[in-house]
Backbone as numpy.savetxt, mean C-alpha at the origin, in Angstrom:
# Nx Ny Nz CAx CAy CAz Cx Cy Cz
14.12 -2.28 -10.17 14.00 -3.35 -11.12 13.16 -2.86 -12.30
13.56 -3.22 -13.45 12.68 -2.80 -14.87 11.89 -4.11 -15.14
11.53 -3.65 -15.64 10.37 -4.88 -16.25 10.09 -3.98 -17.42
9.50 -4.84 -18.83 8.93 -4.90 -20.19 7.87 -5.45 -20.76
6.75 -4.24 -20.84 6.12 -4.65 -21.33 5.65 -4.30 -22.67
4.67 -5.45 -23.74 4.49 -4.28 -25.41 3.48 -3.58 -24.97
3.88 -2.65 -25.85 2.86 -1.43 -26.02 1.17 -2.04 -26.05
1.04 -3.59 -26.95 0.12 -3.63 -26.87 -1.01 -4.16 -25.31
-0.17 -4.36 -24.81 -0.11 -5.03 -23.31 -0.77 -3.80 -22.42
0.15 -3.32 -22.10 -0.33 -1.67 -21.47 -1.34 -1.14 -22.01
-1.60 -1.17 -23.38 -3.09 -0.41 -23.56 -4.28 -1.49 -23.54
-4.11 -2.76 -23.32 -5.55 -3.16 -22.66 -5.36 -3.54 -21.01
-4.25 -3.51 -20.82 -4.60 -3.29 -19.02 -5.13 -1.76 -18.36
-4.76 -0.48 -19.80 -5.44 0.66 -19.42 -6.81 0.50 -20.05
-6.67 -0.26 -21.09 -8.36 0.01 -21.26 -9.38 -0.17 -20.19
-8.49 -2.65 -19.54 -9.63 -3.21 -18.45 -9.49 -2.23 -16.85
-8.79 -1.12 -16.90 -8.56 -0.31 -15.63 -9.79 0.57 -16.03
-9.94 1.41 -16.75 -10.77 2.58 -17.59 -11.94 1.99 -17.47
-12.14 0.59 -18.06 -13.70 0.34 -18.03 -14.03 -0.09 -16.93
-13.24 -0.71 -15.80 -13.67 -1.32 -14.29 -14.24 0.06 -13.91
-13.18 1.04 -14.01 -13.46 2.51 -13.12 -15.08 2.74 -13.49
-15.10 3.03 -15.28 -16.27 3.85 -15.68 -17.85 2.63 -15.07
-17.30 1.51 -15.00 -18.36 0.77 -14.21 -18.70 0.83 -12.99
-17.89 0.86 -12.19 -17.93 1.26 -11.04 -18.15 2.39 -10.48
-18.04 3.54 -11.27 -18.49 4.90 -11.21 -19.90 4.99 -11.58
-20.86 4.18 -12.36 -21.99 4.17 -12.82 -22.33 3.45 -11.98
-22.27 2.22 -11.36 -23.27 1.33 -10.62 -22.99 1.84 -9.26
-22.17 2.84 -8.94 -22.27 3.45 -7.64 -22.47 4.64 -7.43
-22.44 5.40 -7.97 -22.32 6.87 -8.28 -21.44 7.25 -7.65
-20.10 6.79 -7.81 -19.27 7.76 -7.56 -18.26 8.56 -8.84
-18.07 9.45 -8.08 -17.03 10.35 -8.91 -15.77 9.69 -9.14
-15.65 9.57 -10.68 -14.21 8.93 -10.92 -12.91 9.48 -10.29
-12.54 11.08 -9.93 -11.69 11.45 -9.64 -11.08 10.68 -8.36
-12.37 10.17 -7.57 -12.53 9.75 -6.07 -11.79 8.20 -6.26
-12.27 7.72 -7.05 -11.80 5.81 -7.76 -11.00 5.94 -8.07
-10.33 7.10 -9.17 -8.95 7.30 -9.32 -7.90 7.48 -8.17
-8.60 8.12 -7.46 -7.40 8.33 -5.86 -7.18 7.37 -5.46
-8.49 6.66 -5.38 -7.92 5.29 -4.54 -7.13 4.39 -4.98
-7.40 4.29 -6.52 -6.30 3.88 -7.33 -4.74 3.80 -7.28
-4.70 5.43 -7.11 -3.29 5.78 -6.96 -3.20 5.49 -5.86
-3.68 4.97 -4.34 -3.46 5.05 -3.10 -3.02 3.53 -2.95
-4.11 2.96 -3.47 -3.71 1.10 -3.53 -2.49 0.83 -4.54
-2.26 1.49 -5.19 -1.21 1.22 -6.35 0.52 1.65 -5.36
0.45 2.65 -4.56 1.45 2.96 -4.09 1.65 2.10 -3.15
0.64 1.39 -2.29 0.50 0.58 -0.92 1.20 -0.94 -1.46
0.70 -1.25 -2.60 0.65 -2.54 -3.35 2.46 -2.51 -3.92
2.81 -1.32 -4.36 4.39 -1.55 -4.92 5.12 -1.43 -3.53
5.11 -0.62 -2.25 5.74 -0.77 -1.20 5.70 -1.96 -0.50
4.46 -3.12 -0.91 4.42 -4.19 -0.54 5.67 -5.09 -1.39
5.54 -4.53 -2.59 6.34 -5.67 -3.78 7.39 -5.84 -3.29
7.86 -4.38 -2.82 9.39 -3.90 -2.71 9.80 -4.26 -0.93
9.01 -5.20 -0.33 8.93 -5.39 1.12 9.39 -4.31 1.78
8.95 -3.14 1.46 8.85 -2.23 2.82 7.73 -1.99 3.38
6.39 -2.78 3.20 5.73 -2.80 3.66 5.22 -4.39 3.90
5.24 -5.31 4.73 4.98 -6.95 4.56 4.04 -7.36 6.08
3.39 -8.03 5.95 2.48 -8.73 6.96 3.46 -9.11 7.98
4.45 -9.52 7.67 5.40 -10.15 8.91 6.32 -9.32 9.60
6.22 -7.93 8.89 7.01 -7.01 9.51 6.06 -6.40 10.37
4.66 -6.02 9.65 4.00 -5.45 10.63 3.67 -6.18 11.94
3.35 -7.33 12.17 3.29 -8.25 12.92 4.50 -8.31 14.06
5.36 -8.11 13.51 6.95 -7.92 14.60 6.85 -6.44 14.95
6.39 -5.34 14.58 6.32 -4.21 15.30 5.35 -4.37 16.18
3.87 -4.89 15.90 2.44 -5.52 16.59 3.24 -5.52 18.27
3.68 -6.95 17.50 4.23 -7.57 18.96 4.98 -7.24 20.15
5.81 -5.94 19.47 6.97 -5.66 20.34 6.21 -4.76 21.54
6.70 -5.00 22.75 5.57 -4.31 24.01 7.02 -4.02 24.61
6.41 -2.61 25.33 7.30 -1.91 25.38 7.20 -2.32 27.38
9.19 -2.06 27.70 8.63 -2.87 28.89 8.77 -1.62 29.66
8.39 -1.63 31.30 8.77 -0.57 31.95 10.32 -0.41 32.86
11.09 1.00 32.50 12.34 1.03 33.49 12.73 0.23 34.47
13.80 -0.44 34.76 14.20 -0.92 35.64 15.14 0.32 36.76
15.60 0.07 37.86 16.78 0.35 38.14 17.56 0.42 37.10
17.88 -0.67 37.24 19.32 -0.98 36.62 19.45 -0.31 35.18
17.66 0.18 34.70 18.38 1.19 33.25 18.38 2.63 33.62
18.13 3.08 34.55 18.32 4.07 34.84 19.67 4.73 35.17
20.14 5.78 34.80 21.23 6.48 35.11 22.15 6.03 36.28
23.91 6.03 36.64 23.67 5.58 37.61 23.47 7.02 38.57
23.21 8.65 38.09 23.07 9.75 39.17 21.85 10.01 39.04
21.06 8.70 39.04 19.34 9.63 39.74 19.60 9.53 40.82
């Protein structure tokens, strides 16, 4: 899916990204490279969410599924 945005749009959501970071890099001392990763880490987690391959209700249905033990009857019939 595309989406549009103006030019002027994108450069203050990079600015309020740039200045959260450089704040958050000062009142914590961390290394921006490190805030940037995580950036890119939540940013990839967050669009696999958009795109539901990643969703609370899916994970929840894998959660749940318990795995049962062999029966006979699934077993081969030449054990």
């Amino acid at each position: 899916m595309k989406y549009q945005i103006t030019r002027e749009l994108a450069n203050e959501i990079r600015e309020v990204i740039e200045d959260s970071v450089g704040y958050l890099c000062d009142e914590n001392m961390v290394s921006g490279e490190c805030v940037w990763t995580l950036i890119e880490c939540l940013s990839q987690a967050k669009l696999a969410e958009l795109e539901d391959d990643l969703t609370v209700s899916r994970l929840d249905k894998l959660s749940k599924k318990k795995a049962t033990p062999a029966t006979k009857s699934d077993r081969p019939s030449d054990w």
